[in-house]
C-alpha positions as CSV (number, residue, x, y, z in Angstrom):
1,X,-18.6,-10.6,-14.8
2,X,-17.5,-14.2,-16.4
3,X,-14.3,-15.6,-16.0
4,X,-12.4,-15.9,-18.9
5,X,-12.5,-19.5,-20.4
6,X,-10.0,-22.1,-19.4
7,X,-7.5,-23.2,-22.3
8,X,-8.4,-26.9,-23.1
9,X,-5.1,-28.1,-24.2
10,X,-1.4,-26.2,-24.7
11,X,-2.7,-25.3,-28.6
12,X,-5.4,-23.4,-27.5
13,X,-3.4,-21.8,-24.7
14,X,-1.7,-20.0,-26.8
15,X,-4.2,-19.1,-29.4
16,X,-5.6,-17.6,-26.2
17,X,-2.7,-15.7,-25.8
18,X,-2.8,-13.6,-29.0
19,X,-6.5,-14.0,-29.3
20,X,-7.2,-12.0,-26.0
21,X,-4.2,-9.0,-27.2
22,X,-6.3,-8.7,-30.0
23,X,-9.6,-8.3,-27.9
24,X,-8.3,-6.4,-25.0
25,X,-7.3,-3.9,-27.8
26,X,-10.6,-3.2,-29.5
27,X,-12.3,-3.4,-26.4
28,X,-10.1,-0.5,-25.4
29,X,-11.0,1.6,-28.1
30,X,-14.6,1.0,-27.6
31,X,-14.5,2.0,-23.8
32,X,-14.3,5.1,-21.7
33,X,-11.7,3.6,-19.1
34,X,-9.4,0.9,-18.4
35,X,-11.8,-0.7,-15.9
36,X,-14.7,-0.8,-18.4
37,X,-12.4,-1.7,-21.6
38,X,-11.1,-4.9,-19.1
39,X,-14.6,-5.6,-18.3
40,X,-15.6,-5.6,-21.7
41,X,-13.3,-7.7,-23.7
42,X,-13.6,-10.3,-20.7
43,X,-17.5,-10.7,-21.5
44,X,-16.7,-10.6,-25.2
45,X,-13.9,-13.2,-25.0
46,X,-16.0,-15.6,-23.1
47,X,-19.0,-15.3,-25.7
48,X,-16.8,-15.7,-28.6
49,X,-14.7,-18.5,-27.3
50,X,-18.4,-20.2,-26.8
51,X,-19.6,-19.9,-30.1
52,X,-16.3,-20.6,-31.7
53,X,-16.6,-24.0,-30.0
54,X,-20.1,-24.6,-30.7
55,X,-19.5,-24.0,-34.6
56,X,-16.1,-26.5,-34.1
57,X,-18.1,-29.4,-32.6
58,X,-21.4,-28.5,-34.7
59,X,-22.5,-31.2,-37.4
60,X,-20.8,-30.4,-41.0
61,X,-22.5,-29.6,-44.0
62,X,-24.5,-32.9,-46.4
63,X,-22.8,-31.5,-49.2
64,X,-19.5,-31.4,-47.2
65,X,-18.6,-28.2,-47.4
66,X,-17.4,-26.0,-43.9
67,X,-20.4,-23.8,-42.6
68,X,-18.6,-20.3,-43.7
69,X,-17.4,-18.5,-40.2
70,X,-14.6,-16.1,-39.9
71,X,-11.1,-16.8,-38.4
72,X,-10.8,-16.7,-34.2
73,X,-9.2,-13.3,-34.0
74,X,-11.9,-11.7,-36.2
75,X,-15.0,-13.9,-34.8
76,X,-13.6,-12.3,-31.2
77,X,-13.7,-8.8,-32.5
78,X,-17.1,-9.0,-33.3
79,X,-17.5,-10.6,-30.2
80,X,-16.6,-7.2,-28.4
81,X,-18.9,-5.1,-30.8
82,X,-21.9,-7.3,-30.3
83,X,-21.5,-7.3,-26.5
84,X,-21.3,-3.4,-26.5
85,X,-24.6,-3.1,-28.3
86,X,-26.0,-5.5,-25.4
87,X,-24.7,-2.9,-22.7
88,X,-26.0,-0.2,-24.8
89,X,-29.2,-1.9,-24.4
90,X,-28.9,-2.9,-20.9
91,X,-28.4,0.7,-19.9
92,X,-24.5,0.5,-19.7
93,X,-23.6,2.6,-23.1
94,X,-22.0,5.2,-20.5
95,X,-19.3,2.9,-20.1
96,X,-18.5,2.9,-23.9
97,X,-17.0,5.9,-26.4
98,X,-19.9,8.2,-27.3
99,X,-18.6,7.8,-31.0
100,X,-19.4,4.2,-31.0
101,X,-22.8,4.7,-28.9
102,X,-24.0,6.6,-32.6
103,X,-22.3,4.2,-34.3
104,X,-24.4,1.4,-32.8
105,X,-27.3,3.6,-33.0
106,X,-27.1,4.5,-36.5
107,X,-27.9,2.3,-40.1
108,X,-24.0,1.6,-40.2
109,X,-24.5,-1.2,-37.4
110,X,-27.0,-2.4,-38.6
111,X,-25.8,-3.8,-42.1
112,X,-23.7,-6.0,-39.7
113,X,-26.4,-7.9,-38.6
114,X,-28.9,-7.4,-41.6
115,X,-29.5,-9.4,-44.1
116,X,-26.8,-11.5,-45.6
117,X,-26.2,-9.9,-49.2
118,X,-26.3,-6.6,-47.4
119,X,-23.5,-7.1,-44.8
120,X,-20.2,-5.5,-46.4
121,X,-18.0,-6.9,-49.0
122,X,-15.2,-7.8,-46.7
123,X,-17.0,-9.7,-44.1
124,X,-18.9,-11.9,-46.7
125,X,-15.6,-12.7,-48.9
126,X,-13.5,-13.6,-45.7
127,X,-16.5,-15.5,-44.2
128,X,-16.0,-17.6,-47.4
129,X,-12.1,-18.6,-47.5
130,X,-11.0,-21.8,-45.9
131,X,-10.5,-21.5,-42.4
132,X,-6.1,-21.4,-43.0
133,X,-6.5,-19.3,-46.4
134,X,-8.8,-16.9,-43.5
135,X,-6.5,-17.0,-40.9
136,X,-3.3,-16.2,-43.3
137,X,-5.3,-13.1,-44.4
138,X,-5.8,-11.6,-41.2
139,X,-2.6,-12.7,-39.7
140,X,-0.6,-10.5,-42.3
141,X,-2.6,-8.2,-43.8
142,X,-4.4,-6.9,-40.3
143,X,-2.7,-8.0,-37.6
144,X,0.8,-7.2,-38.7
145,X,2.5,-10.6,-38.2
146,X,5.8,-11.0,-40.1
147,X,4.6,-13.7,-43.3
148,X,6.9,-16.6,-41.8
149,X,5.5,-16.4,-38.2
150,X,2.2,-17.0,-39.3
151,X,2.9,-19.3,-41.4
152,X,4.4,-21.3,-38.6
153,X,1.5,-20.7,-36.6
154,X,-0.8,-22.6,-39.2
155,X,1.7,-25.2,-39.8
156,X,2.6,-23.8,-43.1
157,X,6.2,-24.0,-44.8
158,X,7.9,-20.4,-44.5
159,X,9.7,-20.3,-47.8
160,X,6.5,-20.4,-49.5
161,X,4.4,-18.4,-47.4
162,X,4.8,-15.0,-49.9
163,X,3.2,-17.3,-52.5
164,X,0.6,-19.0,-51.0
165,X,-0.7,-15.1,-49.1
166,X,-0.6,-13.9,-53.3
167,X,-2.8,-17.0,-53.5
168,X,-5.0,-16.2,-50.9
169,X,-5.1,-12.6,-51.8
170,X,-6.4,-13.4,-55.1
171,X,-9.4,-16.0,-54.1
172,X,-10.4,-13.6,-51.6
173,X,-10.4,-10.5,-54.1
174,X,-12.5,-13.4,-56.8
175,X,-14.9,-14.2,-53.7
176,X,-15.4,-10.4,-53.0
177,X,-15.9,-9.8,-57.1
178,X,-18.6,-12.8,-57.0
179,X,-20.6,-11.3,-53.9
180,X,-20.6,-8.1,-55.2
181,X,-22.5,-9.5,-58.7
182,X,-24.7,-10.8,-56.0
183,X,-25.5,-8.1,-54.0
184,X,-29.2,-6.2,-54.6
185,X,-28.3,-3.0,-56.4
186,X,-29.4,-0.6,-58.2
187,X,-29.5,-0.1,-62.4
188,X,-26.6,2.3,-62.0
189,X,-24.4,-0.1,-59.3
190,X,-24.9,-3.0,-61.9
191,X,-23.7,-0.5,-65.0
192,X,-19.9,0.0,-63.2
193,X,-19.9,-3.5,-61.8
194,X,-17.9,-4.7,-64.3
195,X,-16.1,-1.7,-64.9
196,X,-15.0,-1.4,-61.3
197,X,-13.9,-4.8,-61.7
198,X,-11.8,-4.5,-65.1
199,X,-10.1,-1.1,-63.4
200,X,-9.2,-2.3,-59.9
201,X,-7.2,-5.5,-61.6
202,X,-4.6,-3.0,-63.1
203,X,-2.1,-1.1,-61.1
204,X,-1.8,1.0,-63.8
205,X,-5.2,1.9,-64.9
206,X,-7.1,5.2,-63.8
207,X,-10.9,5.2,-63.1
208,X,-13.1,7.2,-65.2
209,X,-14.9,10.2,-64.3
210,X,-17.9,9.2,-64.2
211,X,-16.9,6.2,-61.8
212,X,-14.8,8.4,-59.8
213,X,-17.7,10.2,-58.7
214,X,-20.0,7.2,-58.4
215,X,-17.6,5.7,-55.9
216,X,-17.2,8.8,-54.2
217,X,-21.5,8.8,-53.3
218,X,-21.9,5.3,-53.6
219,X,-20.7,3.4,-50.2
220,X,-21.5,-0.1,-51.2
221,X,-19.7,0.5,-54.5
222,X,-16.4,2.3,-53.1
223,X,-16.0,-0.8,-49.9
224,X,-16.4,-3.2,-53.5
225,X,-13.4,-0.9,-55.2
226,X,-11.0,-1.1,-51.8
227,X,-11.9,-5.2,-51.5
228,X,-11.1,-6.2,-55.3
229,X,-7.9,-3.5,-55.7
230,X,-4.6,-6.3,-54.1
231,X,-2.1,-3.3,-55.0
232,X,-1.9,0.5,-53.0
233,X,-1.9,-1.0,-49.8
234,X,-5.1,-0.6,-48.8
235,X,-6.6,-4.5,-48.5
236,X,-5.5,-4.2,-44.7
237,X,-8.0,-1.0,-44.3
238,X,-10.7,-2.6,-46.2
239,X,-10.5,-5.7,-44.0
240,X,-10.5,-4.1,-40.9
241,X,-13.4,-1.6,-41.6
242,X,-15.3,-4.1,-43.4
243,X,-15.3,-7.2,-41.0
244,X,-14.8,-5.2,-37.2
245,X,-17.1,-1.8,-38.8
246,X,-16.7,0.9,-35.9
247,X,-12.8,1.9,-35.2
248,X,-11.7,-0.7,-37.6
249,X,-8.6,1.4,-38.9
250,X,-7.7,2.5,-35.4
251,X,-7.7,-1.2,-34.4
252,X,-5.5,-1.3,-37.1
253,X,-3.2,1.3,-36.6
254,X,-3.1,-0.1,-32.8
255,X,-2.0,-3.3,-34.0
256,X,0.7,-2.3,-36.6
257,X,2.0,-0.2,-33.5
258,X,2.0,-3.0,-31.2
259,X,3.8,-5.3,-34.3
260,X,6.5,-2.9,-33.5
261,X,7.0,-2.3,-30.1
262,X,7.3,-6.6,-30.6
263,X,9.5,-7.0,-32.8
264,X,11.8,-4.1,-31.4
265,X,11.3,-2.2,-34.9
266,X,14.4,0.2,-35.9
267,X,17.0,-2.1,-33.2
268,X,20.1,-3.1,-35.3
269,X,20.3,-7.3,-34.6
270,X,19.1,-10.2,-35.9
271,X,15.7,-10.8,-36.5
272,X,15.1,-14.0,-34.0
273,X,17.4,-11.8,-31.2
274,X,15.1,-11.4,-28.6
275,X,13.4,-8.1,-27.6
276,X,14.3,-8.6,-24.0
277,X,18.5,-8.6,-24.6
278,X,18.3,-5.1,-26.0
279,X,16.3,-4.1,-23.2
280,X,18.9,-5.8,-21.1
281,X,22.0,-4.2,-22.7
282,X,20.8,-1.1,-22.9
283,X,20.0,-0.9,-18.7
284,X,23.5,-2.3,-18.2
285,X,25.1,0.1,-20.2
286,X,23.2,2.9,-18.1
287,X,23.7,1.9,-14.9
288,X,27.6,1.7,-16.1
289,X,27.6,5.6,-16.8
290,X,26.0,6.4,-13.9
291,X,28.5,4.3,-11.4
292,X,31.4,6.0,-13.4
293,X,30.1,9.6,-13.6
294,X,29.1,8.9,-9.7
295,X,33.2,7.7,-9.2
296,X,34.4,10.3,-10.5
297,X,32.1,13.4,-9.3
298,X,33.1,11.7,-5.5
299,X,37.2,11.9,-7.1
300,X,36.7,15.5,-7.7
301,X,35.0,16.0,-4.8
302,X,38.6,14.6,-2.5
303,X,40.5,17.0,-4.7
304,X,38.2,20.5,-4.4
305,X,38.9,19.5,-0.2
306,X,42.5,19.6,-0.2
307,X,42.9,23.6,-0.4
308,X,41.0,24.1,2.5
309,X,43.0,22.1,4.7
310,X,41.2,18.9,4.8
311,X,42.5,16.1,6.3
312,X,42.5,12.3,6.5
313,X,41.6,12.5,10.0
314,X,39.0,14.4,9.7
315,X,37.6,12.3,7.3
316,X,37.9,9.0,8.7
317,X,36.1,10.9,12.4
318,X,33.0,11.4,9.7
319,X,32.7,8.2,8.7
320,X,30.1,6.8,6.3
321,X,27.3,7.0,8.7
322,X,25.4,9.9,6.6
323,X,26.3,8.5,3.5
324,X,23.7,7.6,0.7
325,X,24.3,4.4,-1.9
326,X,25.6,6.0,-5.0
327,X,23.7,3.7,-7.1
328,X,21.3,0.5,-6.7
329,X,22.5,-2.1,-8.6
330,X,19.2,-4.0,-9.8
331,X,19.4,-4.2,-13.3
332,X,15.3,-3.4,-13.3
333,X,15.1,0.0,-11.3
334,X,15.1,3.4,-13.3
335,X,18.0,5.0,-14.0
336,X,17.6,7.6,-11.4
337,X,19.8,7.4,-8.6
338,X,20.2,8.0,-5.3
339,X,21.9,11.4,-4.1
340,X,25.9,11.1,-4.3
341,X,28.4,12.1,-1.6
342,X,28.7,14.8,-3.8
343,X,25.5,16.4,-2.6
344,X,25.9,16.6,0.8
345,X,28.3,19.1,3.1
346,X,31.5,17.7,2.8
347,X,33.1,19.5,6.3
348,X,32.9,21.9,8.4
349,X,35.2,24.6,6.7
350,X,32.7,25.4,4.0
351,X,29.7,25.5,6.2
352,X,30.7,27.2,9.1
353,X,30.3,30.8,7.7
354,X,26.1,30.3,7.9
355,X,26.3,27.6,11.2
356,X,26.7,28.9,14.4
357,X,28.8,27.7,17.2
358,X,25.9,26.1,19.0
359,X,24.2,24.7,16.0
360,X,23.8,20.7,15.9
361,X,26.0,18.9,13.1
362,X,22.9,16.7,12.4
363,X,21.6,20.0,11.0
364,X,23.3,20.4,8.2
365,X,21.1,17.7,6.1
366,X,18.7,20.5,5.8
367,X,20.6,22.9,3.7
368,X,23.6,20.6,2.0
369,X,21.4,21.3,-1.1
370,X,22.3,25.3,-0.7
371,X,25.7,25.0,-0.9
372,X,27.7,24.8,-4.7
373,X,26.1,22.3,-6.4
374,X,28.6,21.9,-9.6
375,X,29.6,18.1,-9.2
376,X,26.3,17.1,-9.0
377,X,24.8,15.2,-12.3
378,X,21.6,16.3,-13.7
379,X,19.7,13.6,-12.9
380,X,20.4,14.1,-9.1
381,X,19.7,17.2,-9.4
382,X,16.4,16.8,-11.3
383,X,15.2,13.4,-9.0
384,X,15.7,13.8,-5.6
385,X,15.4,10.8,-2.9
386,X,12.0,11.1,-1.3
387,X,12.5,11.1,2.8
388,X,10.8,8.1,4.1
389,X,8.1,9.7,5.8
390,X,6.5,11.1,2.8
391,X,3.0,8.9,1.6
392,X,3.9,6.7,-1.2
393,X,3.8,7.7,-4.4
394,X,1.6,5.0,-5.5
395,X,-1.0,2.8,-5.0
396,X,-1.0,-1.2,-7.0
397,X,-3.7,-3.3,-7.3
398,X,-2.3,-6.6,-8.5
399,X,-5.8,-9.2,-10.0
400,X,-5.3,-12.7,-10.9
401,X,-8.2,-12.6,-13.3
402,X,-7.6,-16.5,-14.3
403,X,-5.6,-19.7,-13.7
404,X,-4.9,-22.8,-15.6
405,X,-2.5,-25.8,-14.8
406,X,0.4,-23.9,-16.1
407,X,-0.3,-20.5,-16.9
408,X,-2.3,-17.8,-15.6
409,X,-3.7,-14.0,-16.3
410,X,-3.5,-11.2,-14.6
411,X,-3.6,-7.6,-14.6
412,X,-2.5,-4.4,-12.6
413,X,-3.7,-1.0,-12.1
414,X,-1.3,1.6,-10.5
415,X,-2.8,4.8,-9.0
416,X,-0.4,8.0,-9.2
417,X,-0.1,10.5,-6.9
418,X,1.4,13.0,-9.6
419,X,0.8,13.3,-13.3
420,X,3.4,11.6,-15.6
421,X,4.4,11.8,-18.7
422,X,5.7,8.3,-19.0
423,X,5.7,5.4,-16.4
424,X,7.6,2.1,-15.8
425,X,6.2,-0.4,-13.8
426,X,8.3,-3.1,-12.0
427,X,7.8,-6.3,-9.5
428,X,9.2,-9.3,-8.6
429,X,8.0,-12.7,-8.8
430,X,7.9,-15.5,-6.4
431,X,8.2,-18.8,-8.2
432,X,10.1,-18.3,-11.0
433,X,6.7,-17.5,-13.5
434,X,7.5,-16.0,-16.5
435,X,5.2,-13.6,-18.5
436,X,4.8,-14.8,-22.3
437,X,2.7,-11.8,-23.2
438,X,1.5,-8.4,-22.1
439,X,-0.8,-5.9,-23.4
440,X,-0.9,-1.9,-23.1
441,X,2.8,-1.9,-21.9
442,X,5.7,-3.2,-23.1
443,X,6.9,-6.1,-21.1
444,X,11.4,-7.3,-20.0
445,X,11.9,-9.5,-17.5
446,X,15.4,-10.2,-15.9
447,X,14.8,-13.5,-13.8
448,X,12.2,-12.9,-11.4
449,X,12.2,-9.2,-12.1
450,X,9.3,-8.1,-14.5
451,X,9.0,-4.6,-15.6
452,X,6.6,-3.1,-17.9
453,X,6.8,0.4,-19.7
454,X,4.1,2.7,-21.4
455,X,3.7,2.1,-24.8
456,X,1.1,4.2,-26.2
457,X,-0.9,5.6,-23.5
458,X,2.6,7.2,-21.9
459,X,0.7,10.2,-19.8
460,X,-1.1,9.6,-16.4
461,X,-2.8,12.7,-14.8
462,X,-2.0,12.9,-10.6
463,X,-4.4,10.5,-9.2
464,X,-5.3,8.5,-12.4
465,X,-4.8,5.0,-12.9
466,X,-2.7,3.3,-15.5
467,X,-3.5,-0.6,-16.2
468,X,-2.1,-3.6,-18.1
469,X,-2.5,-6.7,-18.2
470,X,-0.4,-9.9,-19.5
471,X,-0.4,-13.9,-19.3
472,X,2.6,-15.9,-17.9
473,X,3.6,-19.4,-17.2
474,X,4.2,-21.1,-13.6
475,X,4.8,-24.8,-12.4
476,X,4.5,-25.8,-8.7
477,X,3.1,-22.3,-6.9
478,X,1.8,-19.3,-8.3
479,X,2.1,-16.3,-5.2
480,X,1.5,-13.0,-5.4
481,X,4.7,-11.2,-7.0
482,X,6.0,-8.1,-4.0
483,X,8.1,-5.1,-4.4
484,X,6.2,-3.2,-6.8
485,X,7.6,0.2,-8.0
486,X,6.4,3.2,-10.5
487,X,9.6,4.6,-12.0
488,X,11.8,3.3,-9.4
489,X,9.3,4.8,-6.3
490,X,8.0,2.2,-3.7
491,X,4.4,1.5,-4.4
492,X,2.0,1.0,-1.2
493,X,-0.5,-2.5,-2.4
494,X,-4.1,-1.7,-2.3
495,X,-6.3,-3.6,0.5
């Protein structure tokens, strides 16, 4: 399996950084596993990295015009789709979906690597933007990007960014119109051609019967229609199908989803206010219910002891020794807590009806959960503290999959002893590194604590694996990050 290429300067670092999201994304989608989707978009990254160099530092053009190639992100893509058709080959397709094994199998794939004038539409007219006009296209209208982010990313002034994507829009829809004329087709094709074209420039107009039902037979014909209609909101679909082909609009939906989780879509704030402070506020506020519901559950606890002749004495004899922490104060943990005072026997006057004379007071740990149990919360009642000697309830695998002067990728796969229906992952790091990115989870970090939380793939059956992976900066040493938990449970490390 080939390591993942190394950056060759900061710019490229971190257009490796969303370029490998993207990948890791579609490679998941084309996979049966974690393991094989990481495998995967690993092999694909390091082939299209290659041959995105190699058209870079390859001689231009006489006439001076740019060999035509698509953007990085969609060059990548079909990176991943052209190194699952070599596994399929090799013997590997049970690694991938079975939907995309007939896919690859079938006279869809092959119009991706037919001739020319039969690839689809939207693959020849983005092939034949300018590399920024390209890269503007699929930064909005696929991978969700808000229009003044990528127009910083490519170096282009914000204000006018809506104007120049309109601009864009509309030479890739003419460059889609003129490769359509010059597609092979048949007497009927050629009679709607320019038709199609007159009806799809109108947001008003309604297609004819007749075309209707040719588009509705006619795939070359209907991907033409999608590609040269700008309004209804469907240029994103018609990209995504038309340049990636299998599980194109469910790489799409992925992305728009992952847009979301980024930009902490529906969270009142400013738009530059950073994901992480909500994150932030919202554990602080938690953990400040909890200490105060814990305070005052313990209060009522001193006043429910007074009738029953309690004393100060008696109390102070007891000490704290089989006390519990009411709460752990690490902003990263879960909000389950540990077991309150209130859980436990609080004397011997209430007990002493089921204890015998002889019985040990150590003894009454074993039933303090049979008494009343009315001043617990619910979440001590629903999360109990594991004892100690119980096997962990997880395993980690922590991979340092690639390293570069000053930033490094990894990933880590958790094994669960019981199913879940969500998860949250956290750790601890050494040296101060700081993750810029993550994929498959959604990443906070609070100083060297880093904790990561399902996004879409939320359920885990007991003894599956759940994995992620994300990039991060580090200066001076890069160890191992410790303390690993899986919803606040110690996790054991793996070899």
């Amino acid at each position: 399996m080939p390591d993942l290429p190394t950056p060759q300067d900061a710019t490229e670092a971190a257009l490796f950084s969303e370029c490998w999201d993207a990948v890791l994304a579609y490679a998941d989608l084309c996979t049966s596993g974690s393991t094989a989707a990481a495998q995967l978009a690993r092999e694909a990254f390091a082939l299209g990295i290659r041959e995105a160099r190699d058209a870079e530092a390859g001689p231009a053009r006489g006439t001076g015009r740019r060999p035509a190639r698509l953007p990085r992100i969609p060059l990548l893509l079909t990176a991943v789709r052209t190194t699952a058709a070599a596994w399929e080959d090799a013997g590997q397709g049970h690694k991938l979906d079975p939907d995309l094994r007939l896919w690859l199998n079938s006279d869809k794939a092959a119009r991706y690597t037919g001739p020319p004038l039969r690839r689809p539409l939207a693959l020849r007219g983005l092939r034949d933007l300018q590399q920024a006009d390209a890269e503007l296209l699929w930064l909005a209208e696929v991978e969700a990007i808000p229009l003044p982010t990528a127009a910083r990313r490519l170096g282009l002034d914000p204000a006018s960014a809506a104007e120049e994507l309109q601009q864009v829009r509309t030479l890739f829809r003419d460059r889609c119109h003129r490769n359509h004329l010059d597609t092979p087709m048949d007497a009927r094709c050629r009679s709607y051609a320019r038709l199609l074209d007159a009806v799809t420039r109108s947001a008003t107009a309604d297609a004819p019967g007749d075309l209707s039902r040719h588009l509705a037979t006619c795939v070359e014909c209907a991907e033409a229609a999608a590609c040269l209609r700008l309004h209804g909101g469907g240029l994103p679909g018609a990209l995504a199908g038309g340049v990636i082909g299998w599980g194109g609009l469910a790489y799409l939906e992925r992305r728009r989803r992952a847009a979301e989780v980024r930009l902490g879509a529906g969270r009142p704030g400013p738009p530059d206010t950073d994901p992480r402070d909500g994150a932030q506020k919202a554990r602080t506020a938690r953990n400040g219910l909890l200490v105060a519901a814990v305070l005052v559950s313990a209060l009522a606890l001193g006043v429910t002891l007074m009738p029953f002749g309690g004393s100060g004495d008696d109390l102070t004899a007891r000490g704290d020794g089989g006390r519990e922490p009411v709460a752990d104060p690490r902003p990263s943990l879960p909000s389950a807590p540990s077991p309150s005072p209130s859980t436990s026997q609080p004397s011997g006057r209430a007990g002493e009806g089921t204890r015998g004379p002889d019985t040990p007071r150590s003894s009454q740990g074993e039933n303090r959960h049979t008494g009343p149990q009315g001043t617990a919360s619910p979440t001590e009642r629903d999360e109990p503290r594991p004892e100690r000697s119980r096997p962990p309830a997880c395993r980690v695998e922590y991979d340092l999959v690639n390293q570069w002067p000053d930033g490094f990728q990894a990933t880590v796969t958790v094994t669960s002893a019981r199913p879940l229906d969500t998860w949250r992952v956290s750790w601890s790091f050494r040296d101060g590194q700081q993750v810029g990115q993550m994929w498959d989870a959604a990443v906070s970090q609070d100083g060297p604590r880093v904790t990561a939380a399902a996004d879409y793939n939320k359920s885990v059956p007991a003894g599956g694996d759940l994995s992620f992976g994300f990039l991060a900066s580090w200066h001076g040493t890069n160890s191992p990050p410790y303390g690993f938990t899986l919803n606040g449970r110690a996790c054991a490390k793996s070899g």
